[in-house]
Backbone bond lengths (Angstrom), bond angles and torsions (degrees), N, CA, C in turn:
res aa  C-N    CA-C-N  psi(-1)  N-CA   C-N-CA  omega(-1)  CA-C   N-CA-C  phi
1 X - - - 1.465 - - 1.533 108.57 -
2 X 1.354 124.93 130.62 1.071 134.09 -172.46 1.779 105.53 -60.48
3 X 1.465 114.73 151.92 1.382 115.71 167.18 1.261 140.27 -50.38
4 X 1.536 128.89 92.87 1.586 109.96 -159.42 1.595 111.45 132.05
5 X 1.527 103.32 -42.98 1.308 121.17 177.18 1.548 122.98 -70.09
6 X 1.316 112.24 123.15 1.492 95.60 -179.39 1.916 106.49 -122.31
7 X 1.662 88.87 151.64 1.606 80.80 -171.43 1.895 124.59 -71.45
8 X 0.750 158.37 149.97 1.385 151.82 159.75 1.657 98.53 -115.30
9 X 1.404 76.51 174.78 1.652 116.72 173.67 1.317 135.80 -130.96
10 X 1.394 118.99 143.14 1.114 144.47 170.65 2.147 107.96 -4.72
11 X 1.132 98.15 -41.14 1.578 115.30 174.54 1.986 110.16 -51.08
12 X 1.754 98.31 -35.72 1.365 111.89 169.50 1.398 97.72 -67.67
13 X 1.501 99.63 -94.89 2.154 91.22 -174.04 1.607 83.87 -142.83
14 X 1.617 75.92 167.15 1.377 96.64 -173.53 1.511 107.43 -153.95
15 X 1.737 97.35 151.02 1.737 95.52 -150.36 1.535 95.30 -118.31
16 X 0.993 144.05 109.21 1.652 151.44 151.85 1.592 98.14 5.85
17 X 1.269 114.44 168.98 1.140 113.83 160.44 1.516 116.84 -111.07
18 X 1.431 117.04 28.30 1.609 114.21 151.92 1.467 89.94 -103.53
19 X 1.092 147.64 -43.96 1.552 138.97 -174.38 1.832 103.45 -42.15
20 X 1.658 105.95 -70.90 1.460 121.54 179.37 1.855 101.13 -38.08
21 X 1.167 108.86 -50.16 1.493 109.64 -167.82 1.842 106.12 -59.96
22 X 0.922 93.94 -71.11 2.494 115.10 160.18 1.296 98.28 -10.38
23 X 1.369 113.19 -81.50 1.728 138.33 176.49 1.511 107.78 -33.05
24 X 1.167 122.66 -56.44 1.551 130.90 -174.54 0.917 116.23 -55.22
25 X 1.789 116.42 -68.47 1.351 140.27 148.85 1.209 115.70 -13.19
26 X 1.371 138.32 -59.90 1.604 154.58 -170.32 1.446 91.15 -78.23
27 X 1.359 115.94 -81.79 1.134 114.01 -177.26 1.654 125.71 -12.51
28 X 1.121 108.29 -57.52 1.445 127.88 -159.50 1.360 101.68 -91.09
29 X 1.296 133.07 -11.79 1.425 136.23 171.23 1.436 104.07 -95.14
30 X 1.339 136.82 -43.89 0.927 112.57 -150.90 1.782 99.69 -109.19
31 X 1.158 112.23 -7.40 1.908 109.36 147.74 1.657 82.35 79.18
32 X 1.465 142.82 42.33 1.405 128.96 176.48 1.952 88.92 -101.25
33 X 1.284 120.62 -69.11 1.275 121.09 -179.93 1.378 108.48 -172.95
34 X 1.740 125.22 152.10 1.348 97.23 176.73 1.483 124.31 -112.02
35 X 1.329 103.96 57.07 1.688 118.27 139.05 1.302 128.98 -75.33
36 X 1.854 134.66 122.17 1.056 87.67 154.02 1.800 116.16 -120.53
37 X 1.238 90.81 169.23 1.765 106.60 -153.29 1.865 85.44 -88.98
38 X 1.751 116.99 137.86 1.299 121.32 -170.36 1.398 89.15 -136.76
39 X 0.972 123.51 114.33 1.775 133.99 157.79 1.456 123.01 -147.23
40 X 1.822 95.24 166.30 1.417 107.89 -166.14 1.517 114.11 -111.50
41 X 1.107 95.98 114.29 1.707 91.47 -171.86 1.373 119.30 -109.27
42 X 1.135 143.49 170.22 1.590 154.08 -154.75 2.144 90.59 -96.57
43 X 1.229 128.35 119.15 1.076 154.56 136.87 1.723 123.44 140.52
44 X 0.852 132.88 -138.88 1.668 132.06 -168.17 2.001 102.30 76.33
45 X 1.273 94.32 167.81 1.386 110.92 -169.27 2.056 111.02 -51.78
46 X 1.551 97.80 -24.41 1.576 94.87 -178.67 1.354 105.74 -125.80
47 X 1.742 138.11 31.65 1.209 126.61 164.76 1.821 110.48 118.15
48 X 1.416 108.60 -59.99 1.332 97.66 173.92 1.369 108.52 -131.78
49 X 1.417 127.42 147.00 1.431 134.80 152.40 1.103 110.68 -90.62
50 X 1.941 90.92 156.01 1.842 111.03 149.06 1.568 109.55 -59.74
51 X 1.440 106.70 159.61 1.724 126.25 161.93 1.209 92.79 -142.02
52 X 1.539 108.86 128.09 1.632 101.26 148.86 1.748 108.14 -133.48
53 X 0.675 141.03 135.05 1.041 160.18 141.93 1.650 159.95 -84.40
54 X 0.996 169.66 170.92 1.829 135.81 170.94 2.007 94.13 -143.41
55 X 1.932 69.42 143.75 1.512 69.14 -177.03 1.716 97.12 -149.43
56 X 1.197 115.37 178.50 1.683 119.05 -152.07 1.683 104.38 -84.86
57 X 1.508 111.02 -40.04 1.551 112.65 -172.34 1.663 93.48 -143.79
58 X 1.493 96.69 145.88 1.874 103.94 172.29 1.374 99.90 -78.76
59 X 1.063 109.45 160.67 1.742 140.98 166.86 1.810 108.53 -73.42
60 X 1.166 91.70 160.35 2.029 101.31 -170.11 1.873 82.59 -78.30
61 X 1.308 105.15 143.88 1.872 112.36 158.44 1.764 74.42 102.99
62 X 1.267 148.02 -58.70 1.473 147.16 -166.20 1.942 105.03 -31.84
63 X 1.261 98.09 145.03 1.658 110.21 164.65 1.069 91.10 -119.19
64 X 1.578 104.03 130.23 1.286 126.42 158.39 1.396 118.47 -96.16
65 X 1.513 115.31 132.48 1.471 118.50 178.21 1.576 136.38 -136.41
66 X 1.056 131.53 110.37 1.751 126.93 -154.55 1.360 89.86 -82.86
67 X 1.418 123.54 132.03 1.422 132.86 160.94 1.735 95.29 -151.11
68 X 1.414 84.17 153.07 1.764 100.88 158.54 1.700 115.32 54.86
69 X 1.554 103.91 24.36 1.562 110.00 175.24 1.888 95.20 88.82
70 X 0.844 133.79 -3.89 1.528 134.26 -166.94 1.406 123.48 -122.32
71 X 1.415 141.97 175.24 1.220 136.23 150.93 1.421 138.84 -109.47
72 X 1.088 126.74 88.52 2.015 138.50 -178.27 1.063 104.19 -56.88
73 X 1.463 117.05 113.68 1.580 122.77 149.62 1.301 108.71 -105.73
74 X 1.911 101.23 121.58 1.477 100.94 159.95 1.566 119.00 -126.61
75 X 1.308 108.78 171.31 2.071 100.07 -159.82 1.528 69.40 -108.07
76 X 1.677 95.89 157.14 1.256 130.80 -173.67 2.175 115.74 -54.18
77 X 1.161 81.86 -42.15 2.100 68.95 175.06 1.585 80.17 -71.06
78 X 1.138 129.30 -86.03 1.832 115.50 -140.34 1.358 111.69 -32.14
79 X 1.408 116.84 -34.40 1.419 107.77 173.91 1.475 152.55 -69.36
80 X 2.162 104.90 -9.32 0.880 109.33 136.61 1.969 126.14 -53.98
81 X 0.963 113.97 -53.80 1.409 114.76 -165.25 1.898 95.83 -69.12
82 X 0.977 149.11 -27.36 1.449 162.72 154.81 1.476 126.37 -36.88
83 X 1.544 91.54 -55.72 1.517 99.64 -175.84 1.815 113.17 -28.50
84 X 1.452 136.55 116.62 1.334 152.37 159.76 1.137 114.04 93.21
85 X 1.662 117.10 21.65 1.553 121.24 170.65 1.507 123.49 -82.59
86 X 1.660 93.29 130.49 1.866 99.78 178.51 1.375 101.20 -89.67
87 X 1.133 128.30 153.63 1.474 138.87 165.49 1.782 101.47 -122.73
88 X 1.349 103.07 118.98 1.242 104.79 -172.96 2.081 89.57 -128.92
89 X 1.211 102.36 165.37 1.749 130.48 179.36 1.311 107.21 -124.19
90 X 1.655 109.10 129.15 1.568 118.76 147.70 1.352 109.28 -130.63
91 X 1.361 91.93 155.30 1.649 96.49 -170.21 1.728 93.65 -106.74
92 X 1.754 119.97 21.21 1.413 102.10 150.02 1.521 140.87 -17.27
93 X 1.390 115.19 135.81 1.858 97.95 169.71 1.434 104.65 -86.00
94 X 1.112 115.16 -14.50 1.492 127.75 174.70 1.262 126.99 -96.82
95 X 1.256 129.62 91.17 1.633 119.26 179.27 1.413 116.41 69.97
96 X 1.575 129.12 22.71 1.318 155.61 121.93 1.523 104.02 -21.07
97 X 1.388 91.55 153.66 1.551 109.86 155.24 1.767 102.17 127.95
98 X 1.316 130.12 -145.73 1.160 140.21 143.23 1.189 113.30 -63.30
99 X 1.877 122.57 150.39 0.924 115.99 -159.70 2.141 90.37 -153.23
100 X 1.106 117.37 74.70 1.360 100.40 174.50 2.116 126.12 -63.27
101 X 1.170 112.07 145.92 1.125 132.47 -163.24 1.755 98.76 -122.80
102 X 1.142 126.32 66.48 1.510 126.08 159.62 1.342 118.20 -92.33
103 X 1.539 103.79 143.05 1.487 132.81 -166.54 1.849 97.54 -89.91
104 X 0.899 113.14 -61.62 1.584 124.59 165.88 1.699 123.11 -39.90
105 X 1.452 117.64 -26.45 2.018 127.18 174.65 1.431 96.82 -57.80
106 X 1.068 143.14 139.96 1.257 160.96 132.42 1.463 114.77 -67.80
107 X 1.326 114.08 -27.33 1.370 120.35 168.51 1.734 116.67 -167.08
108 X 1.120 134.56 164.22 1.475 116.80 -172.66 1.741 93.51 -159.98
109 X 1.265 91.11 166.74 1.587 107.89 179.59 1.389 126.40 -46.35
110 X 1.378 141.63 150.00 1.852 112.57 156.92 1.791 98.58 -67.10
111 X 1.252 132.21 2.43 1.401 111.15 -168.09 1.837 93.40 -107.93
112 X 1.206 121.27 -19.01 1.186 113.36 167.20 1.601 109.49 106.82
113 X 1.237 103.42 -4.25 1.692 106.17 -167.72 1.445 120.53 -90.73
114 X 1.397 106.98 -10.73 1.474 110.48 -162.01 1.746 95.70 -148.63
115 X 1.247 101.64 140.54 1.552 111.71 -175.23 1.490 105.05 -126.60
116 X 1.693 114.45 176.45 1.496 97.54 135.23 1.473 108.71 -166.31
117 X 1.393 120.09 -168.01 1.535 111.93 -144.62 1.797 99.71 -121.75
Protein backbone atom coordinates (compact mmCIF):
# COMPACT_ATOMS: atom_id res chain seq x y z
CA UNK A 1 0.00 0.00 0.00
CA UNK A 2 1.34 3.17 -1.04
CA UNK A 3 2.56 5.79 1.72
CA UNK A 4 -0.28 7.80 3.16
CA UNK A 5 -2.88 5.37 2.10
CA UNK A 6 -4.93 3.76 4.53
CA UNK A 7 -6.90 0.61 4.07
CA UNK A 8 -10.80 0.70 4.79
CA UNK A 9 -13.70 -1.33 4.60
CA UNK A 10 -16.70 -2.25 3.19
CA UNK A 11 -18.35 -0.38 6.47
CA UNK A 12 -17.12 2.84 4.23
CA UNK A 13 -19.08 1.77 0.98
CA UNK A 14 -19.74 -0.97 -0.60
CA UNK A 15 -20.52 -1.80 -4.18
CA UNK A 16 -23.03 -4.79 -5.22
CA UNK A 17 -21.64 -7.08 -7.35
CA UNK A 18 -23.45 -5.76 -10.55
CA UNK A 19 -21.90 -2.27 -9.58
CA UNK A 20 -18.19 -4.14 -9.07
CA UNK A 21 -18.96 -5.93 -12.42
CA UNK A 22 -20.11 -1.97 -14.34
CA UNK A 23 -16.77 -0.64 -12.74
CA UNK A 24 -14.57 -3.39 -14.33
CA UNK A 25 -16.26 -3.21 -17.53
CA UNK A 26 -15.64 0.75 -17.68
CA UNK A 27 -12.62 0.43 -16.17
CA UNK A 28 -11.05 -1.71 -18.71
CA UNK A 29 -12.48 0.22 -21.66
CA UNK A 30 -11.72 3.31 -20.92
CA UNK A 31 -7.74 2.63 -20.05
CA UNK A 32 -7.89 5.82 -17.28
CA UNK A 33 -6.72 3.43 -14.23
CA UNK A 34 -8.32 0.81 -12.24
CA UNK A 35 -9.20 2.81 -9.25
CA UNK A 36 -12.24 4.16 -8.91
CA UNK A 37 -12.10 7.59 -7.21
CA UNK A 38 -15.78 8.19 -5.11
CA UNK A 39 -16.36 11.71 -3.73
CA UNK A 40 -18.65 14.25 -2.41
CA UNK A 41 -18.59 17.48 -3.67
CA UNK A 42 -20.44 20.89 -2.91
CA UNK A 43 -23.45 21.40 -5.61
CA UNK A 44 -26.46 19.45 -7.41
CA UNK A 45 -30.10 20.34 -6.78
CA UNK A 46 -29.81 19.43 -2.79
CA UNK A 47 -26.19 20.51 -1.70
CA UNK A 48 -23.85 17.68 -2.42
CA UNK A 49 -23.08 15.31 -5.35
CA UNK A 50 -21.58 11.96 -6.29
CA UNK A 51 -18.11 12.04 -8.42
CA UNK A 52 -16.78 9.04 -9.54
CA UNK A 53 -14.17 8.82 -11.59
CA UNK A 54 -10.87 6.22 -12.13
CA UNK A 55 -7.61 6.95 -11.72
CA UNK A 56 -4.12 4.97 -11.72
CA UNK A 57 -2.78 5.56 -7.96
CA UNK A 58 -4.66 7.13 -4.71
CA UNK A 59 -3.42 10.30 -3.18
CA UNK A 60 -1.63 10.43 0.53
CA UNK A 61 -4.85 11.09 3.29
CA UNK A 62 -6.97 8.46 0.55
CA UNK A 63 -8.84 5.18 2.01
CA UNK A 64 -8.46 2.54 0.07
CA UNK A 65 -11.17 -0.12 -0.12
CA UNK A 66 -11.72 -3.63 -2.01
CA UNK A 67 -15.44 -4.21 -2.54
CA UNK A 68 -17.46 -5.75 -5.29
CA UNK A 69 -14.39 -7.50 -7.15
CA UNK A 70 -12.78 -3.81 -7.47
CA UNK A 71 -10.85 -1.09 -5.68
CA UNK A 72 -12.59 2.41 -4.04
CA UNK A 73 -10.50 5.18 -3.27
CA UNK A 74 -11.98 7.77 -1.20
CA UNK A 75 -10.10 11.06 0.35
CA UNK A 76 -10.85 11.61 3.85
CA UNK A 77 -13.75 14.52 3.95
CA UNK A 78 -15.89 12.36 1.36
CA UNK A 79 -15.78 9.78 3.79
CA UNK A 80 -17.44 11.48 6.40
CA UNK A 81 -20.45 12.11 4.08
CA UNK A 82 -19.96 8.13 2.77
CA UNK A 83 -19.76 6.33 5.75
CA UNK A 84 -22.47 3.02 4.94
CA UNK A 85 -23.00 3.65 1.25
CA UNK A 86 -24.03 0.78 -1.23
CA UNK A 87 -23.42 1.54 -4.80
CA UNK A 88 -25.43 -0.76 -6.68
CA UNK A 89 -25.98 -0.98 -11.01
CA UNK A 90 -28.97 -1.62 -13.24
CA UNK A 91 -28.81 -1.93 -16.60
CA UNK A 92 -32.62 -0.65 -16.65
CA UNK A 93 -33.67 1.35 -19.88
CA UNK A 94 -35.55 3.18 -17.39
CA UNK A 95 -33.99 4.79 -14.41
CA UNK A 96 -30.84 2.44 -14.80
CA UNK A 97 -27.50 3.32 -14.20
CA UNK A 98 -25.67 3.65 -10.77
CA UNK A 99 -27.72 4.00 -8.04
CA UNK A 100 -26.18 5.19 -4.55
CA UNK A 101 -27.95 4.03 -1.30
CA UNK A 102 -26.67 6.39 1.68
CA UNK A 103 -27.62 6.03 5.26
CA UNK A 104 -26.25 9.59 6.09
CA UNK A 105 -28.91 11.80 2.98
CA UNK A 106 -31.44 13.48 4.91
CA UNK A 107 -32.94 13.97 1.65
CA UNK A 108 -31.76 13.31 -2.05
CA UNK A 109 -32.72 14.02 -5.56
CA UNK A 110 -35.62 12.05 -7.61
CA UNK A 111 -32.48 11.57 -9.96
CA UNK A 112 -30.41 10.17 -7.19
CA UNK A 113 -27.27 12.22 -7.71
CA UNK A 114 -27.27 14.71 -5.12
CA UNK A 115 -28.20 14.40 -1.42
CA UNK A 116 -27.76 16.32 1.63
CA UNK A 117 -26.98 16.05 5.27
Amino acid sequence: MPEGVRPGSEQLIKLTAAAGGKVAALSAREGQGELLRVAITGGGCNGLSYKMKFVAEPRRGDILVPTGGVRVVVDSKSALYLKGTQLDYSAAMVSGGFKFSNPNAKASCSCGESFSV
